[in-house]
C-alpha positions as CSV (number, residue, x, y, z in Angstrom):
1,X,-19.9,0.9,10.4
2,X,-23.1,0.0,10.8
3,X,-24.1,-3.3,13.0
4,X,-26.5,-5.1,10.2
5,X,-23.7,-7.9,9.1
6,X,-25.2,-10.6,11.5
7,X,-26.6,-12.8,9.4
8,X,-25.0,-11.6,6.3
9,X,-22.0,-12.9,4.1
10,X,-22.1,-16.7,4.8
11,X,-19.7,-17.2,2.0
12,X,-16.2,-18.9,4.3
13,X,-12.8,-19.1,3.0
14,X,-11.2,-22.5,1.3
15,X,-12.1,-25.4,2.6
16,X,-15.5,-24.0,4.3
17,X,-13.4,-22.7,6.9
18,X,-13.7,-18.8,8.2
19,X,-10.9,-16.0,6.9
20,X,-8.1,-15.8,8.9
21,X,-7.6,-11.9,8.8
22,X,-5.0,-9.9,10.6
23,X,-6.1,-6.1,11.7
24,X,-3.4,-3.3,10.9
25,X,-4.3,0.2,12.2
26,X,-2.9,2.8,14.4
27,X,-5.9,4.3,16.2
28,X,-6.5,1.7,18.9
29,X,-10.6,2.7,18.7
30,X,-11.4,1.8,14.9
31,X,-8.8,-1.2,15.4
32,X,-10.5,-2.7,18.4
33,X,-14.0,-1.8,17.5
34,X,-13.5,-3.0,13.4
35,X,-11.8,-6.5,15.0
36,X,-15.0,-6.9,17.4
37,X,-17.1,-6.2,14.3
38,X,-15.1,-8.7,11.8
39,X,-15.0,-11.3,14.8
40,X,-18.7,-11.3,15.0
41,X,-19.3,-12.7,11.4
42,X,-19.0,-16.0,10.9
43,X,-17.1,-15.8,7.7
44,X,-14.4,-14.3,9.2
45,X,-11.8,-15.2,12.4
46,X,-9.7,-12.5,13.5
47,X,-6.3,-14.1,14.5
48,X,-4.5,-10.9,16.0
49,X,-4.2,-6.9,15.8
50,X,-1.1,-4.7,14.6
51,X,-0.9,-0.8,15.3
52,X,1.9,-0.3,13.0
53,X,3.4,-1.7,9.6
54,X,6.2,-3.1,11.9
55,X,4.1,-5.0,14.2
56,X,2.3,-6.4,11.2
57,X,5.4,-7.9,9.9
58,X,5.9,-9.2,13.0
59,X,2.8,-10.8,13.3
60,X,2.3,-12.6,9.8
61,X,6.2,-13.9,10.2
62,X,4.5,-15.6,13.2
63,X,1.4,-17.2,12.0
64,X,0.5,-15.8,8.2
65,X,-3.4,-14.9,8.1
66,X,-5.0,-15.8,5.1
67,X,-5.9,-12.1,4.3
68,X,-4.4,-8.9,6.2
69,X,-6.4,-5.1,6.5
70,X,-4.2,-2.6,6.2
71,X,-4.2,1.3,7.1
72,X,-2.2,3.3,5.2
73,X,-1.1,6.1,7.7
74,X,1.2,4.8,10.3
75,X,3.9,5.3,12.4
76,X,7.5,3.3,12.0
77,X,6.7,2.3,8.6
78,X,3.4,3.4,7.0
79,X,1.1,0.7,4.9
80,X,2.0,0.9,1.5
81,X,5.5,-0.2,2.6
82,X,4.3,-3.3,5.1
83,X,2.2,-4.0,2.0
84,X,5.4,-4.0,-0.4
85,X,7.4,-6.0,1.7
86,X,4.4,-8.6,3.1
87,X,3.9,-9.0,-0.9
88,X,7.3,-9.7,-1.4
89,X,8.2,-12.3,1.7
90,X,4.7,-14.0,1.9
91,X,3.4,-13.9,-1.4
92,X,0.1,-16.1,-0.4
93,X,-1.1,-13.6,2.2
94,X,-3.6,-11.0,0.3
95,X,-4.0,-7.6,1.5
96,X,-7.2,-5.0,1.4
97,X,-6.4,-1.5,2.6
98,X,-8.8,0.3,4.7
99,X,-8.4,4.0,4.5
100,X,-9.3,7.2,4.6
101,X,-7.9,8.2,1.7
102,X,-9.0,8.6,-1.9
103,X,-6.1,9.8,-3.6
104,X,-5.3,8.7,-7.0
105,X,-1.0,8.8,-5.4
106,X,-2.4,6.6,-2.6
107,X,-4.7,4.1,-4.6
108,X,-2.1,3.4,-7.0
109,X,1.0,3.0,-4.4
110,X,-1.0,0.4,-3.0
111,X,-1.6,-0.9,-6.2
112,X,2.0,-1.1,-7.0
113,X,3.1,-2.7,-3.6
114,X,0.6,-5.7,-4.4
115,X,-2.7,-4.8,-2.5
116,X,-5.3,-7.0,-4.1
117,X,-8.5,-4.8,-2.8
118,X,-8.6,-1.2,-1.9
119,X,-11.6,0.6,0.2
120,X,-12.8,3.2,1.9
121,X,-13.0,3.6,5.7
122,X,-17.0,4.9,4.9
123,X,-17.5,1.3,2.9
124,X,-20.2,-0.5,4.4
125,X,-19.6,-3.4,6.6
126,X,-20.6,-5.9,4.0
127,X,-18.8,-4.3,1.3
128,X,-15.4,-5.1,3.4
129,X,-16.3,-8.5,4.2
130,X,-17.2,-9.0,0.7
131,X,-13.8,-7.7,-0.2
132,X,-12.2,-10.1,2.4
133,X,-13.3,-13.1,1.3
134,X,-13.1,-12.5,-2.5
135,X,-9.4,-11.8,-1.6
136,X,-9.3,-14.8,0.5
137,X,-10.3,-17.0,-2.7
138,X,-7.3,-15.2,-5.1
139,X,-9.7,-12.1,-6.4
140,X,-9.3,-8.6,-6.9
141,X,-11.6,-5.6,-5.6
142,X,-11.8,-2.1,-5.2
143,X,-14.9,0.5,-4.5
144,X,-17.1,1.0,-7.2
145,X,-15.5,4.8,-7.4
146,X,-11.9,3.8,-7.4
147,X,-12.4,1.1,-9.5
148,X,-13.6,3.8,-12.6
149,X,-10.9,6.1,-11.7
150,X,-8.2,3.1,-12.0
151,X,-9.7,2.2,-15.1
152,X,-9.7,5.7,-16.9
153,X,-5.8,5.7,-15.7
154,X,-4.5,2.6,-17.3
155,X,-7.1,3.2,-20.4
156,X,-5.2,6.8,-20.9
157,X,-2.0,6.8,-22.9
158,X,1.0,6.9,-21.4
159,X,2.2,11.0,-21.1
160,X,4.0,11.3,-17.6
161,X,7.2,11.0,-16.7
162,X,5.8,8.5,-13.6
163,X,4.4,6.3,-16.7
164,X,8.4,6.0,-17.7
165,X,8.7,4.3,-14.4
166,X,5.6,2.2,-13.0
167,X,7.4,0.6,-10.4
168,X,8.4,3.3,-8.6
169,X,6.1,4.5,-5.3
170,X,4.9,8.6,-5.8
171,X,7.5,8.9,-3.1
172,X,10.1,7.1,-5.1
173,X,9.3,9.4,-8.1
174,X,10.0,12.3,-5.7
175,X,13.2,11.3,-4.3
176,X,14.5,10.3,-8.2
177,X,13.4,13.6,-9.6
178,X,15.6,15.2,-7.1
179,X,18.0,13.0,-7.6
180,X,17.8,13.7,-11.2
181,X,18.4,17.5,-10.1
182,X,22.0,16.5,-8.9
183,X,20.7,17.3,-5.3
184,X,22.7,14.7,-2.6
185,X,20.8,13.2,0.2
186,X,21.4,15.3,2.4
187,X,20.2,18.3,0.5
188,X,16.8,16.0,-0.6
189,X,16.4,14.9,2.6
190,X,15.9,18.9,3.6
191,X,13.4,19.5,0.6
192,X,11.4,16.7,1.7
193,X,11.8,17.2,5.4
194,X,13.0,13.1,5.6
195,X,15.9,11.6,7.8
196,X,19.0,11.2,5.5
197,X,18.5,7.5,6.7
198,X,15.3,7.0,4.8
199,X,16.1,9.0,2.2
200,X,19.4,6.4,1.2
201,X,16.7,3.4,1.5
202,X,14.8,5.6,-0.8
203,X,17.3,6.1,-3.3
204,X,18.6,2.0,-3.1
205,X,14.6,1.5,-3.8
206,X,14.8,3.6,-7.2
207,X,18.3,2.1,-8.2
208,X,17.4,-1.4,-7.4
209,X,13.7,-1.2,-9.0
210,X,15.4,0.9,-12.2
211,X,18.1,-1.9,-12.0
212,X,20.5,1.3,-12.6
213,X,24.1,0.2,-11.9
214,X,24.8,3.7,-9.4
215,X,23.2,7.0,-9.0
216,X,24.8,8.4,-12.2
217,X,22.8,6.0,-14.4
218,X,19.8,6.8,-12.6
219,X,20.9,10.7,-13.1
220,X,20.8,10.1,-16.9
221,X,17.4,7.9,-17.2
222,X,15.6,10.5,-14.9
223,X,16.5,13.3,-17.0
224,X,15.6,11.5,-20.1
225,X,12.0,10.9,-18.8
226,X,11.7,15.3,-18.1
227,X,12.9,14.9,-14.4
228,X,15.1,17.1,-12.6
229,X,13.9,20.0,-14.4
230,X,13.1,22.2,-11.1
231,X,14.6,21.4,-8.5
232,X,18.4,22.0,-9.1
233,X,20.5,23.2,-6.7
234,X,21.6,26.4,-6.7
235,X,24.7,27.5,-7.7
């Protein structure tokens, strides 16, 4: 990040007033030196930091920033989750994630939980500010790269076995194709070297989002979409 954003981006949030923005990352250099950077624009007002996606929770439960940047790799529970559930429980808060990476699995997730912008950590500081504050007023952006990549994907037709089942997170499409295997939790927590704990929230996720009644029903509508074809248990 470069330090030419002085006198740039005058555009303010509603009202004239500055973004109200809520830092998530867990490397404590980028997340202090980013929050310095944002704080010395006057578009913007940084109202707090979070290391993790549970301290970000935390923090817009407490006093909801008008726009939140989120990492994606972190400890406790990583940001496509805090994004899901910030989405979900406070609806008017808009969230840009800030990573490193460009995976199409990554970009869409994020999609999917409700992110309403999606950059690079290499983006130029006026490119994220931009982002902020279009967020801020109800808007959508992505880089200019990710943005023709996400447009080739929803312009192709629809030939995977994830294009059955939009909803669910790549992770989620993981745990139901072994779940379509007839593996238990236990066995697909081991494949996917996951606590049995997160793998049951996992699997409540894909029942609840597939509004399947149990496990058998999602059984059934898994291996009708092709899942569950290599990895059954042996024996």
């Amino acid at each position: 990040m470069t330090e030419r954003v002085g006198d740039q981006m005058a555009g303010q949030g509603a009202g004239g007033q500055p973004v109200r923005v809520l830092v998530v990352d867990d490397h404590p250099v980028f997340r202090e030196g980013f929050a310095a950077l944002l704080g010395s624009i006057d578009a913007v007002r940084v109202v707090g930091t979070a290391a993790t996606g549970v301290e970000a929770l935390a923090a817009v439960a407490a006093d909801p920033p008008d726009v939140v940047v989120m990492d994606v790799q972190m400890p406790e529970m990583d940001g496509i989750e805090a994004t899901r559930r910030l989405v979900a429980e406070h609806p008017e808060v808009g969230i840009v994630v800030l990573t490193m990476s460009e995976e199409d699995a990554t970009v869409f997730d994020a999609i999917r939980a409700g992110a309403r912008g999606y950059l690079l950590k290499g983006a130029e500081p006026d490119e994220v500010v931009r982002a902020i504050t279009t967020v801020a007023a109800g808007g959508v952006v992505f880089g200019a790269v990710l943005a023709g990549r996400i447009a080739e994907f929803f312009s192709a037709a629809p030939t995977t076995a994830q294009s059955r089942f939009p909803t669910l997170s790549a992770r989620e499409h993981e745990v139901l194709d072994l779940v379509a295997a007839g593996l238990s939790n236990q066995q697909i927590a081991g494949r996917l070297f996951l606590s049995q704990k997160t793998v049951r929230n996992h699997v409540h996720a894909v029942l609840t989002k597939l509004q399947a009644v149990d496990r058998a029903e999602a059984i059934v509508r898994g291996r009708d979409a092709g899942l569950g074809r290599g990895g059954r248990p042996a024996g």
